[in-house]
N, C-alpha and C positions, 0 to 999 in steps of 0.2 A: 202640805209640805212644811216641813219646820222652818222657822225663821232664821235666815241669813246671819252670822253670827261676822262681827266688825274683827278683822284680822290681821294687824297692819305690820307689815314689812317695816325691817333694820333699817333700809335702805332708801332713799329717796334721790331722782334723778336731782344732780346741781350743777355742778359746771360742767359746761357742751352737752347733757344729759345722758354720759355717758359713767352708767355708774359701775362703782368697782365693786364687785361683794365679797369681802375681805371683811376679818373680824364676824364673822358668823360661830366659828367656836372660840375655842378658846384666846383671851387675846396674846398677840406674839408678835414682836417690833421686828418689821424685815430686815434681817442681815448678811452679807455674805457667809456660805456655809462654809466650812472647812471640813467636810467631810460628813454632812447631814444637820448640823443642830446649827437651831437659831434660837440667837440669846433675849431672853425675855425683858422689861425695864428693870425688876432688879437683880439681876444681874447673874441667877441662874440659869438652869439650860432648860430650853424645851424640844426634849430630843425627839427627832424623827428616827431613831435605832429603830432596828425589828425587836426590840424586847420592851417597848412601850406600853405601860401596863393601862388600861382602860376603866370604865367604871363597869363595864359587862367583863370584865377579865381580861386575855391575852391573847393581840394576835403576834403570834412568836412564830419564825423560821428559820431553817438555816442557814449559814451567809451563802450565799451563791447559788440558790434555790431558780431554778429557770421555771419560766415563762414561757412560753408560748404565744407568740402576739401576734392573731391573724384582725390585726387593729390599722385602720387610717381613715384619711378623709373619702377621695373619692377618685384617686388617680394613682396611676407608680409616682408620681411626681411630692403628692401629698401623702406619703406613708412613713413610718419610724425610720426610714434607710435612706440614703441617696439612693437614686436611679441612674441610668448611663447617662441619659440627658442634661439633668443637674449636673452631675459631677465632672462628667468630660474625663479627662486625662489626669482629674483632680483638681480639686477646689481647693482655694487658702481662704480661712473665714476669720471675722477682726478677731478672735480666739489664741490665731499663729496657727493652728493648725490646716493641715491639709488633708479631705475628706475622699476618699474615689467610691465606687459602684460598688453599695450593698454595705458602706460602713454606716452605723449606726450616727443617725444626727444629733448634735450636740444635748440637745434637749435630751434625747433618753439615753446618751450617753453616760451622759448627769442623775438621771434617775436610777441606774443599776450603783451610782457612787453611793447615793444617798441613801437605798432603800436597802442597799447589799446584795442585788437577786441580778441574775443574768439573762437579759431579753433576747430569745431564737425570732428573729423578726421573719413571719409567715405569711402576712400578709401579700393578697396577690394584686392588688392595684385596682381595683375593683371600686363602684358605689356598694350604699349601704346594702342594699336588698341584693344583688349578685355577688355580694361578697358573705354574707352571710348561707345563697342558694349555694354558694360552691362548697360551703364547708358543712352543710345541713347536714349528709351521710357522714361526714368524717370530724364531729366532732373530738372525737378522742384521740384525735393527733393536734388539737391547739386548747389550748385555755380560756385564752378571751378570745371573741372574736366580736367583728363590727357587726351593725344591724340595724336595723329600722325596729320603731319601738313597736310597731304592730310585730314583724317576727320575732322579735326576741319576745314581748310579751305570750302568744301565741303557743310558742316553742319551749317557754317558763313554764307556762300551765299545763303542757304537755310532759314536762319532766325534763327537759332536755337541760336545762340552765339552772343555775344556784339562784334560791328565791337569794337578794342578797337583805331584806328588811327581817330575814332570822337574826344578821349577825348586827344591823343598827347600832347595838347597845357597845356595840363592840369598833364604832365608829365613830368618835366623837364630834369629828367636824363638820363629818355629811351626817350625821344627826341633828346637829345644829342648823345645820344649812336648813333640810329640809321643814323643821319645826318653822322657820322663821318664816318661808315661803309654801304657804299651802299651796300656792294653782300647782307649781312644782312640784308637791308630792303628789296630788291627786296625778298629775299628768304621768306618771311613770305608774303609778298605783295598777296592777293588773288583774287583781280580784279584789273588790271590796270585802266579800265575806272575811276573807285572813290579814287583807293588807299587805300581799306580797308583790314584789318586784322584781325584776328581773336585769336591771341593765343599769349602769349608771349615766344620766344626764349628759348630753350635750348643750351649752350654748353659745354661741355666737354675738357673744354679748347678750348680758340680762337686764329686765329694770329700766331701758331708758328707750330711748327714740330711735328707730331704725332707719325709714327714708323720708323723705323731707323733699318740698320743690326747690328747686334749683332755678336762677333767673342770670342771665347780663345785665347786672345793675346798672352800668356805666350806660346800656342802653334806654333803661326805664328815667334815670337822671338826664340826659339828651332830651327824650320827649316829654319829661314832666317838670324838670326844676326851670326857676329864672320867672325874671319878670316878665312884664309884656306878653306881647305873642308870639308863639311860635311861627317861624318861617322856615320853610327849604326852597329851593330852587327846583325841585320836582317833588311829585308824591304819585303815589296809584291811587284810583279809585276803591272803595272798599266795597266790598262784593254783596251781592244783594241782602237782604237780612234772612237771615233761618232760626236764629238763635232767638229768645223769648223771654222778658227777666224771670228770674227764682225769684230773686229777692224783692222785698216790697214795691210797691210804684208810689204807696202815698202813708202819709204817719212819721213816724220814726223809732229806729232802733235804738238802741241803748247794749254797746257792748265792753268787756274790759280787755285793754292793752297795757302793757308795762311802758310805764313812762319811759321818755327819751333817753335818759340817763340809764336805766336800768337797775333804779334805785327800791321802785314800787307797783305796786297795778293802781293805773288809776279807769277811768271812766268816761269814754266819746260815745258821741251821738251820731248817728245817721241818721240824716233829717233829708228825709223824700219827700217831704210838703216844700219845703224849699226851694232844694234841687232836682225832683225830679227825679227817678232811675235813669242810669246812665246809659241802659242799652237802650229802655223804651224811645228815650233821647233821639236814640241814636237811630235807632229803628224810626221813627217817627220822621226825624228830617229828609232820611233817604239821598242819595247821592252825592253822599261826604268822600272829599279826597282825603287823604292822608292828612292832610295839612288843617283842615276843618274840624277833620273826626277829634285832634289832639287837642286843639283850643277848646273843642264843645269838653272833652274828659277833665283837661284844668280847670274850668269855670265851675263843674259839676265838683272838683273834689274841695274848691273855695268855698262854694255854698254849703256844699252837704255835710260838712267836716267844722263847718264856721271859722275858716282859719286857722284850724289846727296845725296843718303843716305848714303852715307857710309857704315858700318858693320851695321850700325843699321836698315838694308833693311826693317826688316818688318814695318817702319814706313809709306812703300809703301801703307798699307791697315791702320795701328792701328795711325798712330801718327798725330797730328798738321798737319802736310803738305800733308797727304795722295794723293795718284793721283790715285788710282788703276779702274782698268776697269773689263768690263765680261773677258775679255780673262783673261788678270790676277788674275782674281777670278778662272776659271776651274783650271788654271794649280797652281795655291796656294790648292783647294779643291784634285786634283791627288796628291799631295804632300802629303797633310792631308791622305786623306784613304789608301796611300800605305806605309806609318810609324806607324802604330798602336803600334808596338812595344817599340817605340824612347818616343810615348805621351801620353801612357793610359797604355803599358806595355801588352795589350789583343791582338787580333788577327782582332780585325776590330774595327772601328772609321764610324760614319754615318758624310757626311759632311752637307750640306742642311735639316733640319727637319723646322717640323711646331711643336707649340707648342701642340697641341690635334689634335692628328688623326681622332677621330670621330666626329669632328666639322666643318661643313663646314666653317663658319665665322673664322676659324684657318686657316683651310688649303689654302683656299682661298690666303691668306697671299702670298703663292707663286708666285700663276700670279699677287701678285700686287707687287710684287720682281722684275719680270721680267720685268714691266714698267721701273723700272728706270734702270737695268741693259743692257736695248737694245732699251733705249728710246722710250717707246711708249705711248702714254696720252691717258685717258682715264680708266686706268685698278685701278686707284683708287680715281675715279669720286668723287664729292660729290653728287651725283644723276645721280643713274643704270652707264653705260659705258658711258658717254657726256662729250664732252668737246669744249668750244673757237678754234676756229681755226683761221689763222693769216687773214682770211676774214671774221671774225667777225661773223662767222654764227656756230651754231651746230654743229658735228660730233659724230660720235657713234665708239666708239672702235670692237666692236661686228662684225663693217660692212668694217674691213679698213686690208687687208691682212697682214699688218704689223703686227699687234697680234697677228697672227696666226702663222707669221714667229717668234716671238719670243718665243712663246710655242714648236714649232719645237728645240728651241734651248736649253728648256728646259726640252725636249723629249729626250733629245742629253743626256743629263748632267745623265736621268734616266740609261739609256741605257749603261754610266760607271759606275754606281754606286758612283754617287757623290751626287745623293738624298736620303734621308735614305729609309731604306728598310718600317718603320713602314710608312711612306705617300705613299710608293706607294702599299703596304700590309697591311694594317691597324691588319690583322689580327695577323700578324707575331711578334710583338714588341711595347713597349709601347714607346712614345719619352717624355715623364714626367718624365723617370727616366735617361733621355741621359746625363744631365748636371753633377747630382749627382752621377752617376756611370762612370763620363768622356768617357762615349760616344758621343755625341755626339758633334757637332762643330761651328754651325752658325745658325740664324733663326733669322727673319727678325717680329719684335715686338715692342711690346713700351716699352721705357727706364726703367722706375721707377718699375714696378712690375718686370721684368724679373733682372734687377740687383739684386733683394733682393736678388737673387739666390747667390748672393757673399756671404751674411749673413749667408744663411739658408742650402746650399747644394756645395758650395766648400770650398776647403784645402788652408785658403787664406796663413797660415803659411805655406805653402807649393808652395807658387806662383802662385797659380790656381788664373785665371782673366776672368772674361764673360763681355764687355765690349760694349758698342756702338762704333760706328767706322762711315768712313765718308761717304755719299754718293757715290756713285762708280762714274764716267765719263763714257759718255756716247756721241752720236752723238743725238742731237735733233736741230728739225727744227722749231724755232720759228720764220722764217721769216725774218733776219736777215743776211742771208745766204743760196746761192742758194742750196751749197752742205751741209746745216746743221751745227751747231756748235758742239764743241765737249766738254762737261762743265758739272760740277753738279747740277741736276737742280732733285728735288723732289716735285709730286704733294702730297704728304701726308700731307695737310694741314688741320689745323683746321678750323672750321667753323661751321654756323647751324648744330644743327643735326637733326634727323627728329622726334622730339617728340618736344610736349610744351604744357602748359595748358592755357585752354580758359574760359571763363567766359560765365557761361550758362543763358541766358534771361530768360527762364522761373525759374529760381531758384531766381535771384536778383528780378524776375519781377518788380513791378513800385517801390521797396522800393531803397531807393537814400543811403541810409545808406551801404545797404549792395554791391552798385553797387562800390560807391565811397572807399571801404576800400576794396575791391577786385583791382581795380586799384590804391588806393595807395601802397597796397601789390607789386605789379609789379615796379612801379616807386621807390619802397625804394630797391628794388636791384639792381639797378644801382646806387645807392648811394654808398661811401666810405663806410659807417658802412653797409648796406644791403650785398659790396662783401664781407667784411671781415667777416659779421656772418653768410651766407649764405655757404660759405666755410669752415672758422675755430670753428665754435660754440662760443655758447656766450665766455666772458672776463675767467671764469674762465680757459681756456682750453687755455690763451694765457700767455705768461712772462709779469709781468711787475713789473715797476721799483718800488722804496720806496715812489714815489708822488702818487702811483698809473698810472701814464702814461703806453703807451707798450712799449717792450723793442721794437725795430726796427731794422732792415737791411736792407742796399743797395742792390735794387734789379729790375734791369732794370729800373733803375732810380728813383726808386721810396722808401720811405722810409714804410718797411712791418712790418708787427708785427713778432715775434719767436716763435711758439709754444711753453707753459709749457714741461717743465721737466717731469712731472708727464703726460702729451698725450705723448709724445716721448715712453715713457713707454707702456701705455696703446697701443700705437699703436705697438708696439710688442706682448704684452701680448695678445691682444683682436683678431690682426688681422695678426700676423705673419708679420708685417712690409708694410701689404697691404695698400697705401694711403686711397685708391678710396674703400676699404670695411671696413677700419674703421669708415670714414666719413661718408658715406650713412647708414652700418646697426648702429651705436654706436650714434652717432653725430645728423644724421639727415640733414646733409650739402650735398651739392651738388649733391642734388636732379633733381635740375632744375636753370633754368638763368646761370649766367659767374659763372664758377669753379675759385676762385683765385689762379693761379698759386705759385704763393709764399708758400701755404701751402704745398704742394705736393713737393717742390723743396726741401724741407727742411726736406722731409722723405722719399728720397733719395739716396741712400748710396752713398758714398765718391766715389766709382767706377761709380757707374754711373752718380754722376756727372764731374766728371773727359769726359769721355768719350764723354757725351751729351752737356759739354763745348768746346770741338773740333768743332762740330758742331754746336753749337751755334756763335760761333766765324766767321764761315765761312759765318752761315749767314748773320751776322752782316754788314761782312765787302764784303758782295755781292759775294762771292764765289761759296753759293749755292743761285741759284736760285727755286723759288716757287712761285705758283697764288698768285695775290692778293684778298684783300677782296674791291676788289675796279672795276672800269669799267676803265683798264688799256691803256692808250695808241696804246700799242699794246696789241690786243685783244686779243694774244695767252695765256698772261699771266692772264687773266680775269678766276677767279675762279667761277664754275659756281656754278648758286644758287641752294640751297638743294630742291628748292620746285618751278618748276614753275606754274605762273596762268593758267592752263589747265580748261576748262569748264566739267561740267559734263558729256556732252555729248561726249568731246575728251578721258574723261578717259573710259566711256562706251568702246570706240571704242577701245582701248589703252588694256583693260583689255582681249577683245577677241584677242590680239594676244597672244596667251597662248604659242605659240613656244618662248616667246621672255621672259618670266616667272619665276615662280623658278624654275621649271622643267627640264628648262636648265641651265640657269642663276643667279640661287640664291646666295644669300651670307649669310644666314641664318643656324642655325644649323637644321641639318632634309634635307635643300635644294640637290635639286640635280645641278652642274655645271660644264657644259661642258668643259668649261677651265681645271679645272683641271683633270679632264677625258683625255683634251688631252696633260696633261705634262704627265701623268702618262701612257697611253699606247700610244699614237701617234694617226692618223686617221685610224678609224674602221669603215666606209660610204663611198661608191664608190661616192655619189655623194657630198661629203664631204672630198676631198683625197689628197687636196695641199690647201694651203693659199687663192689664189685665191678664188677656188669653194668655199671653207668654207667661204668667207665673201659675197659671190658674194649668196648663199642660204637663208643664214641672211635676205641678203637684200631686196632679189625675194620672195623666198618661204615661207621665216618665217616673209612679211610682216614689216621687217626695215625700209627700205624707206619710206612707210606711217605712222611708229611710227615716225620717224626722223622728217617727216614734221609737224609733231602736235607739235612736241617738240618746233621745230624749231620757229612755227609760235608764240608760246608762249612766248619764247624767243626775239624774235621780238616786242611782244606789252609790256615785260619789257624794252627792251631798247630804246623804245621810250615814256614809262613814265618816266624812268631815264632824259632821253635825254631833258623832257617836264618840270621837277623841278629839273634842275640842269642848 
């Protein structure tokens, strides 16, 4: 295989790690449009007209040129039109206008101003793959339509869709874009022999950090800060042991956390000659109340830590310099469920919940907890269980006993009662209501919608805090080290996702009008004004100054617009403080192409972004490590593409391995998945009954090894296109 060639992205995650990727083509200072063009710094125009001449020539059409848009996200709710429901009798939006059933939403209102073309909105309310199955026979009654990158790819090479990597030259900004971010091009790439594609990009945020654990810090500060010792007036007994440490019992670690301030990385020590492991601890005494378990955890984090944190111990999980590990998570969650009395005042506390029980895409959440809690790659892939490994070739998590071992350890955790009753009973308790009735304690989610929960469902005058918190530390083996490193390292990274819209041939057929304003449509969202109205909706929906300019803030470098006063509003009134449903069902934004970070950051509450700056910090300053969107060096850290060029004939093949499906493996809601099947009861298959046999059946009986190698070989004619134009 050829060598890995170093290929480093524009962009680097910095403040909240949410980054914007703006300034990929040409640079152009955001400003309100008056009728398409944004003024560049000196003081020309950088026109987004249809008669915008390119370095490959012209894409030129008529003014008024329609579309066809069987385009949206994945409901009536989420598509380019208001639906009955949104709309009602009529909406009034902080714009002054009033919107009813089937008017086009402000966002692409905006875009037929800017571009000059007029959008027949076709779309029938559909997900990716059944909205594309519905129009499969009838392309030639729409233009774009939505899809899943495997059909559009698929349905590209079959002729049905415009390669659109002919007209690149003729795209300056998603030229740009793409050059900057190879995992990105490789990921839509649908043949390596020509380099052709078919669909343009969706992301959901790119470049930075997606879910993160979530804790009640005001709880963790109760059982760990303060002098002396703790006392309560009651405690439970904590339940027999099952759990077993990961991490060392004797020696000591050496790992980096960003100082207290958040100025720098410096360097702590976990010293187990000292202290001891804290579960063995704990496990060894036997018969610890609540009350016991927490004093044995304080004296453990004074020793082991050497005074690091001081009284302020729970800064061990919640603060700037966090270091905490799985063992220190069991014996901080034994702490949690056997004081119910000290933190909720009730008789039990769930520590581990997922946010929806009956969802499999929720629950799932867990085994992709336990990746980073017992370092294992793979369990939150951007495509099925895959990932780089430090020989540059494929692996499948599915097929590697270490995931299995880490599910053992989360069978463990079941088994004390440190996972809530409702994941592993669904039927038993609802965990929707854990936060708001201080039940429940931790759950591993995305920042922005679950803080709103500070807003909407805790006693903040009451010190109640739901909070993101840092990466745990973990031992992963990136090659680096024989016996592994011991570091924060999250694959929840952003990246493709697996929807995008492609341009249907027989809809534009030979007319150039309608071909060329379907891909100028795509090249003006990678423009400055295309992310900023693609995400925030038109001007009226942004602050700006008495020149009319926008009001602006520092924001990973980059100078962003502020949301209006009057959306800050709306986006409570409308959506409960929900970014991503105000914007899609009200707006019409971030639909599809780059989500601008910057909006979403700034509808955020102060708690999480407090929290999601910890973590951002650390990325910053290399703390936590994560994939790139690049072909890295070291290959381990090479984030793999959402979509490889697999021929039709390999997905034929690829599709009859049905053991390897949703059936088992889904992450879908409805899906059945064996993973979590086995955090929650353990193994229940004799030939299925330790780590080993479970990956080693994968492999053999359920046909892994000949999906791996399809995979793999796919993987291969990407990295040696890569390899071939770089």
């Amino acid at each position: 295989m050829k060598n890995f060639k170093k290929f480093s992205t524009l962009f680097v995650s910095s403040l909240l790690g949410l980054t914007l990727l703006t300034g990929c083509g040409p640079s152009i200072e955001v400003q309100p449009s008056g009728g398409g063009s944004a003024s560049n710094n000196g003081g020309g125009s950088a026109s987004t007209d249809t008669n915008t001449e390119t370095s490959g020539g012209e894409l030129t059409y008529a003014e008024g040129t329609v579309l066809r848009m069987a385009t949206g996200y994945n409901s009536t709710k989420t598509g380019l039109s208001f639906d009955a429901e949104t709309a009602g009798n009529g909406i009034t939006l902080p714009d002054g206008n009033t919107y009813n059933t089937g008017d086009l939403k402000p966002t692409w209102q905006e875009v037929e101003k800017v571009l000059g073309i007029k959008i027949e909105d076709k779309y029938q309310g559909n997900g990716a793959t059944k909205e594309f199955e519905y129009w499969k026979e009838r392309l030639g009654e729409v233009d774009m339509v939505s899809g899943t990158a495997a059909l559009l790819t698929e349905n590209g090479e079959a002729g049905s869709l415009v390669n659109i990597a002919e007209y690149l030259d003729r795209m300056p900004h998603f030229k740009a874009y793409l050059d900057a971010n190879p995992i990105v091009r490789l990921s839509i790439t649908g043949n390596t022999d020509t380099g052709a594609f078919y669909f343009s990009p969706y992301f959901d945020g790119v470049n930075d950090i997606e879910k993160m654990p979530l804790m009640r810090v005001d709880w963790v500060q109760k059982l760990l800060d303060g002098e002396g010792e703790f006392t309560a007036a009651a405690s439970k007994q904590l339940a027999a042991a099952v759990y077993e440490p990961y991490m060392p019992t004797s020696g000591k670690v050496e790992v980096d956390v960003v100082k207290a301030d958040g100025t720098a990385a410096e360097k702590v020590t976990k010293d187990y000659d000292t202290a001891g492991n804290i579960v063995a601890n704990m496990n060894a005494a036997g018969g610890l109340d609540g009350v016991a378990a927490v004093n044995m955890f304080r004296k453990y984090i004074d020793e082991a830590y050497g005074g690091y944190y001081g009284t302020a111990r729970s800064d061990l999980f919640v603060g700037q310099n966090a270091a905490w590990d799985a063992d220190e998570l069991v014996a901080l969650l034994r702490c949690v469920v056997a004081n119910p009395q000290t933190l909720n005042g009730t008789d039990t506390i769930q520590g581990l919940f997922s946010r929806e029980d009956d969802n499999t895409a929720r629950r799932a959440d867990m085994f992709r907890f336990a990746g980073i809690l017992f370092g294992v790659r793979g369990l939150e892939s951007r495509q099925d269980y895959l990932f780089v490994g430090t020989d540059g070739k494929l692996h499948d998590a599915r097929q590697e006993p270490e995931t299995y071992q880490a599910l053992e350890r989360m069978h463990a955790m079941v088994q004390e009662g440190l996972i809530s009753k409702a994941y592993v009973d669904m039927s038993t308790e609802n965990s929707g209501t854990y936060l708001e009735n201080d039940l429940g304690f931790m759950h591993y989610d995305y920042n922005q919608t679950q803080t709103i929960l500070n807003e909407t469902k805790l006693q903040k005058d009451q010190g109640e805090k739901y909070m993101a918190v840092m990466i745990p530390v973990a031992r992963w083996f990136d090659g680096t080290n024989s016996d592994g490193v011991y570091m924060h390292f999250t694959e929840s990274w952003r990246s493709v996702k697996t929807d995008g819209w492609g341009i249907s041939k027989a809809g534009v057929g030979n007319d150039e009008n309608k071909l060329n304003a379907a891909l100028k449509l795509i090249d003006f969202a990678y423009t400055d004004k295309g992310m900023v109205l693609l995400s925030y909706g038109p001007d009226a929906f942004i602050k700006t100054k008495a020149d009319g300019s926008y009001e602006t803030f520092d924001f990973n470098g980059t100078q962003q617009p502020v949301i209006a006063d009057a959306t800050k509003e709306a986006l409570w009134s409308l959506a409960s403080g929900n970014y991503t449903n105000f914007a899609r069902f009200y707006l019409g934004s971030t639909l599809s192409f780059v989500k601008n970070q910057a909006f979403e950051y700034q509808c955020t509450t102060d708690i999480g972004q407090e929290g999601a700056g910890h973590i951002s910090r650390a990325i910053a300053l290399g703390v936590i490590k994560h994939p790139e969107l690049a072909v890295a060096s070291n290959s381990w850290y090479t984030s793999v593409p959402t979509v490889l060029p697999t021929t039709s004939v390999e997905n034929s093949t690829i599709n009859g391995y049905t053991e390897l499906s949703a059936s088992n493996f889904g992450t879908a809601k409805g899906d059945d998945n064996m993973l979590i099947k086995l955090i929650v009861g353990g193994y229940t298959d004799a030939a299925m009954s330790d780590a080993a046999k479970t990956a080693e059946t994968v492999k053999t009986t359920w046909k892994g090894a000949q999906y791996l190698s399809i995979k793999e070989g796919a993987w291969q004619r990407d990295v040696d296109y890569y390899n071939s134009n770089h």
